[in-house]
N, C-alpha and C positions, 0 to 999 in steps of 0.2 A: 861396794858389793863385790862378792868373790863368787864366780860358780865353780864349781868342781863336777871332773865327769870319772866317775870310776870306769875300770877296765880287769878282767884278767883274772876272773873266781870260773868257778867250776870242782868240777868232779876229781879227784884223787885218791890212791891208794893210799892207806895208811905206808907213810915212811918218804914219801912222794915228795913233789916240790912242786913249786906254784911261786907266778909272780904278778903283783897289783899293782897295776898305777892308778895314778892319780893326775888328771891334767887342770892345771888350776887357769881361770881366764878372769878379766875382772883386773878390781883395784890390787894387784897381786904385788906394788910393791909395800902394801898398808900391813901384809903378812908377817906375824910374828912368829906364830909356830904353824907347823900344819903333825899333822898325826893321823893313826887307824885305829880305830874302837872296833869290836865284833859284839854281835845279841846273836846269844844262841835261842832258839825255844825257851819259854817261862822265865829265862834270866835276864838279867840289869844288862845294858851295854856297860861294857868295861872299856878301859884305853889299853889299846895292845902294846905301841909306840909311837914317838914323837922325836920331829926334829925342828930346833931351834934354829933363827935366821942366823945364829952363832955361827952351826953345826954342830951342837952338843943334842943330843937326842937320850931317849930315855926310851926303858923296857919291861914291860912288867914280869915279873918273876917267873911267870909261866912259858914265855916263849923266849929266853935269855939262853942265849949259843944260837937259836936255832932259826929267829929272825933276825932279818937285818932291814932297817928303814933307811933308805939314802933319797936324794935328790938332784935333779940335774936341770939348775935354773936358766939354761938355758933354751930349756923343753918348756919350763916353767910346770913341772913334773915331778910328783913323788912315788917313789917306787916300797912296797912291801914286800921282799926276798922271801919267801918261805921253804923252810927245808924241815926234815924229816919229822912231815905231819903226824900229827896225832888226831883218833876218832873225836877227840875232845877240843880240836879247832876247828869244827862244824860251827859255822854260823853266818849271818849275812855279815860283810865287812864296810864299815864307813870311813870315808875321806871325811876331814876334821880340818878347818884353818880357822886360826883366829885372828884377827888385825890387831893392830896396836889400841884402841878406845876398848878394845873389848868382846866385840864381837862375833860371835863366831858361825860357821856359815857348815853346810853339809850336804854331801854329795850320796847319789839316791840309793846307794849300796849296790856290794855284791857279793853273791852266793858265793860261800866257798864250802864243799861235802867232803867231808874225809871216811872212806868207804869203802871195802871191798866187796 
């Protein structure tokens, strides 16, 4: 089992920054990848990004320059860097890990408003 506690959403100005963690506790050496999905109102959660126990991580087209996903396993901690938001990254954001059999496990979200 993995828990995950988000941290670090709220309110911003379009152009703004913001940063997420993510604190993982649990079987956290069973970790394969961990990543951040966002649901905005009426739409699908999507995968924002993700990083490999590599460090190869991945980004979806829409927030490419302008997020950055790192981790610092000695926090046992992943971090979502956010810069110059847009109204159109309004959504709750989820922690995402999945273990090696498969599993995947998720943390209870957070708010993040892009707004003036």
């Amino acid at each position: 089992q993995v828990q995950l506690v988000e941290s670090g959403g709220g309110l911003v100005q379009p152009g703004g920054s913001l940063r997420l963690s993510c604190a993982a506790s649990g079987s956290i050496s069973r970790i394969y990848v961990m990543g951040w999905y966002r649901q905005a109102p009426g739409k699908q959660r999507e995968l924002v990004a993700n990083i490999f126990s590599s460090g190869s991580t991945y980004y979806a087209d829409s927030v490419k320059g302008r997020f950055t996903i790192s981790r610092d396993n000695a926090k046992n901690t992943v971090y979502l860097q956010m810069s110059s938001l847009k109204r159109e990254d309004t959504a709750v954001y989820y922690c995402n890990a999945i273990i090696a059999n498969g599993l995947d496990f998720w943390g209870q979200g957070t708010q993040v408003t892009v707004s003036s």
